[in-house]
Each structure stands twice: as C-alpha cells, then as structure tokens.
LUMDOMI-629575 format. One record per residue (C-alpha): residue number from 1; x, y, z. Coordinates in nm, 4 decimals. Example, Ala and Ser with C-alpha at 12.3 -4.5 7.8 and 13.67 -1.06 7.14 Angstrom:
> 1:1.2300:-0.4500:0.7800
> 2:1.3670:-0.1060:0.7140
//
This chain:
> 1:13.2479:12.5683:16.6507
> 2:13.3722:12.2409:16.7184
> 3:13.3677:12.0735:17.0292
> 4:13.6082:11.7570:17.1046
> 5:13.5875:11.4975:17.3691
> 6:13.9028:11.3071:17.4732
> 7:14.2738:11.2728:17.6267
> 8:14.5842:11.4083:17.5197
> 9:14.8433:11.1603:17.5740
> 10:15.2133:11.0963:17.5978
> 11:15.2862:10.8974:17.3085
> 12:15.1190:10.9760:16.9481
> 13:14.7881:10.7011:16.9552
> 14:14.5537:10.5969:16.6223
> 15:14.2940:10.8759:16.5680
> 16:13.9806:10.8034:16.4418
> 17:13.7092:11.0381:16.3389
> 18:13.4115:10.8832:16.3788
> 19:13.1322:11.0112:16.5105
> 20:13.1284:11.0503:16.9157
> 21:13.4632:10.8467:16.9596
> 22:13.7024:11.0341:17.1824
> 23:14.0368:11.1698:17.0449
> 24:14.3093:11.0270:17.2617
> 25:14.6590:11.1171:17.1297
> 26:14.9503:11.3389:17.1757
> 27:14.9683:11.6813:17.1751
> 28:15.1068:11.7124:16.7978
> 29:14.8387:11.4992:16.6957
> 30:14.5326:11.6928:16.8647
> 31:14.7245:12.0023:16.6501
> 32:14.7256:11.7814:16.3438
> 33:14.3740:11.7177:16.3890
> 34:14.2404:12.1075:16.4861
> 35:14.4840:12.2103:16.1590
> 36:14.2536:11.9978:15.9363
> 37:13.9508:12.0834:16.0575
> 38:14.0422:12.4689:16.0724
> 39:14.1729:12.4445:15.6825
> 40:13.9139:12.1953:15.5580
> 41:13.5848:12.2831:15.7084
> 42:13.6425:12.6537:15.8294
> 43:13.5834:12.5908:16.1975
> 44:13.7512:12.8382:16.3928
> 45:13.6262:12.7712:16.7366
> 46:13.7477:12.4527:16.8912
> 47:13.5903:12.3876:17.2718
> 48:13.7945:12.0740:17.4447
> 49:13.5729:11.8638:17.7240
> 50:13.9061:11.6398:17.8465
> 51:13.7641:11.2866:17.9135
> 52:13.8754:11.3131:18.2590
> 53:13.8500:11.6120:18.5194
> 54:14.1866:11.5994:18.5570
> 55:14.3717:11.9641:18.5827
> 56:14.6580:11.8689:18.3912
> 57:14.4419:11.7959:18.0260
> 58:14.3481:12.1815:18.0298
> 59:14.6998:12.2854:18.0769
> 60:14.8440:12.0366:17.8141
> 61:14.5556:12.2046:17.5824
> 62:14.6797:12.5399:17.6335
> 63:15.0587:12.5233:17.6609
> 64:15.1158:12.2247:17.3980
> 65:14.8015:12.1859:17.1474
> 66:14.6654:12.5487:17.1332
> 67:15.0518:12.7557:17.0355
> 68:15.1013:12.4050:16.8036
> 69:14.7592:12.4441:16.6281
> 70:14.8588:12.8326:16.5694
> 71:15.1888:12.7201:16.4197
> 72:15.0373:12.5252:16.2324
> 73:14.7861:12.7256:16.0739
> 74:14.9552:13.0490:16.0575
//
C-alpha cells in the first residue's frame, strides 16, 4: 500500500519523487505516476490524503486519476 500526499492540478506540473514531497500535477500525471508504481514495485493499494480538505481533490481522484490509472494498467 502506498499512500500519496498532494494536489491534482489543472495543468501537467514537474513531479518529483522524493521522499515526503507532495505530488502536485494533473490528473494524467497522478495516473502516470500510480502506473509506475503498480508495474514497478507491485503496489496495488494506493490511499490519496489531498493536500487540502477541499471536496473537489477526492472527486478529481475518483472520476479522472482512478478510471486513468485502470486504463493504464489494464
């Protein structure tokens, strides 16, 4: 299980995987980024903790990154 802290954006942003940085990107990237770790290190459990308790970040993760991660790794 993986758990990920940041924002997904509007517009694609520079990710960078370093230790406890937040992920703040667009939704394509987040699925880039879940692909990679679901192919490359097995995780199949990804829990999101949006930077902000803003409503709108959970829906974005389940209408746009979740069915794009899927896609991808199908």
């Amino acid at each position: 299980m993986a758990q990920l802290v940041g924002t997904i954006t509007d517009a694609p942003g520079p990710v960078t995987m370093r230790g406890e940085d937040p992920i703040r990107t667009d939704a394509a990237g987040w699925s880039r980024i879940l692909a990679e770790l679901a192919r490359e290190t097995g995780f199949d459990t990804f829990v999101y903790r949006p930077e902000s308790e803003d409503e709108t970040q959970l829906r974005r993760w389940i209408s746009e990154v979740v069915p794009a991660t899927r896609e991808r790794c199908a």
